[in-house]
N, C-alpha and C positions, 0 to 999 in steps of 0.2 A: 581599792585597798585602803584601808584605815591604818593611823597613827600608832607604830609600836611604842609605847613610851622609855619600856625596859631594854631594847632591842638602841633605841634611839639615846639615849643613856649610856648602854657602855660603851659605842661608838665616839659618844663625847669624851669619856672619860680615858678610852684608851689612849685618841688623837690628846688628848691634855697630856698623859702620863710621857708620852713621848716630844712634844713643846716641854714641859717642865726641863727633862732634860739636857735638852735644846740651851734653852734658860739657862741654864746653870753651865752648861758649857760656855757660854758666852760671856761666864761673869756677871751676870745678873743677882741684884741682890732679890734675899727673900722678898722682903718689901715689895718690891716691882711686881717678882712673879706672883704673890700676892694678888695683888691688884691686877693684874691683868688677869690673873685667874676668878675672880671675882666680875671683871667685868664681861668675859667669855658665860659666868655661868650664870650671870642674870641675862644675855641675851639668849642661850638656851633655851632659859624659862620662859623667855618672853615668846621666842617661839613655837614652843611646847605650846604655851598657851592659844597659839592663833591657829597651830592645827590640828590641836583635838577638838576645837570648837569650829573649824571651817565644816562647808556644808558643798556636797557635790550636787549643784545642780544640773548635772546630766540627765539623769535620770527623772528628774520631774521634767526636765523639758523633751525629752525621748515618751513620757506619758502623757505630756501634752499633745507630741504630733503624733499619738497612737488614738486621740479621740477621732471621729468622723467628721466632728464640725469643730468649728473656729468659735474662740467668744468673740462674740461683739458687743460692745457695749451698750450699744443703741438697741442689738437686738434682745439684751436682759432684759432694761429698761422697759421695754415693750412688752416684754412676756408677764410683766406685774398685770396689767390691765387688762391680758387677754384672759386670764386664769381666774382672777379675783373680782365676784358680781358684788360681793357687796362693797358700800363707798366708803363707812367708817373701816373697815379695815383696807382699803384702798389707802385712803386719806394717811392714817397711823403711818402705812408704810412709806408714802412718800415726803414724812417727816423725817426719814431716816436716813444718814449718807447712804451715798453710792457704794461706798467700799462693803458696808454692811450687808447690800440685797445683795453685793457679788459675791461674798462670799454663802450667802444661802444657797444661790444659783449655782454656782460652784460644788455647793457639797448637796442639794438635793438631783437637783441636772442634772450633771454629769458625773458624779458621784464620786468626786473626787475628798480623798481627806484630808482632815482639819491639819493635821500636820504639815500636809502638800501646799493647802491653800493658803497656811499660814507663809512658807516658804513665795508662794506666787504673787499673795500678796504684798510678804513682808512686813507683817504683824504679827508680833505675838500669837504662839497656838491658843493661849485663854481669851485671848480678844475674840479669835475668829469662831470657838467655842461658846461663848454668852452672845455673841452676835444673832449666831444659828438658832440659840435657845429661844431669845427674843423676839426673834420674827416668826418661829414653830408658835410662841405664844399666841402672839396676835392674829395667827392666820387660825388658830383651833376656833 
């Protein structure tokens, strides 16, 4: 279930209206509540901020152990030279990092997307996007 932001908002705002009161019952000057409301509502934000941007990786790891095979790294690596007869595009490709054939292998293999791979790898999805393009280049 995803971040209500409007939902999450008036809950702050109710639990404030009722501290406010608080506040002021207790003799609290503006000033104070103030500030204290001020700094209540920049940690809000701060956490607003961390979880409309968090990312549930359940689900990419429940489609990980949904493929039939495991990556292995040694066994990518390996599948460059069983596939590929010619050597200049051989050569091209094992100028390229590691991170870049695994995500071709990634997204032509096992046909996983750029978004997922971006998340597995932990790269930007435009990285792992121009990666893909560049090595579709070299192997045409």
């Amino acid at each position: 279930m995803g971040y209500k932001h409007g939902l999450e908002k008036r809950k702050f705002d109710a639990e404030w209206n009722k501290n406010e009161k608080l506040y002021r019952e207790l003799g609290m000057s503006d000033e104070q509540i103030a500030s204290i409301k001020e700094f209540d509502n920049d940690t809000f934000r701060s956490d607003r901020a961390y979880l409309e941007k968090k990312v549930d990786l359940s689900d990419i790891e429940n489609k990980l152990q949904s493929y039939e095979f495991s990556i292995d790294e040694y066994d990518i690596e390996e599948n460059w030279h069983e596939y590929i007869s010619d050597i200049e595009k051989r050569k091209k490709l094992s100028e390229l990092r590691p991170i870049e054939r695994r995500a071709y292998y990634l997204n032509t293999v096992m046909k996983i997307a750029h978004r997922d791979i971006s998340l597995i790898l932990l790269v930007p999805r435009r990285s792992v996007s121009r990666w893909i393009v560049k090595i579709a280049e070299i192997l045409k």
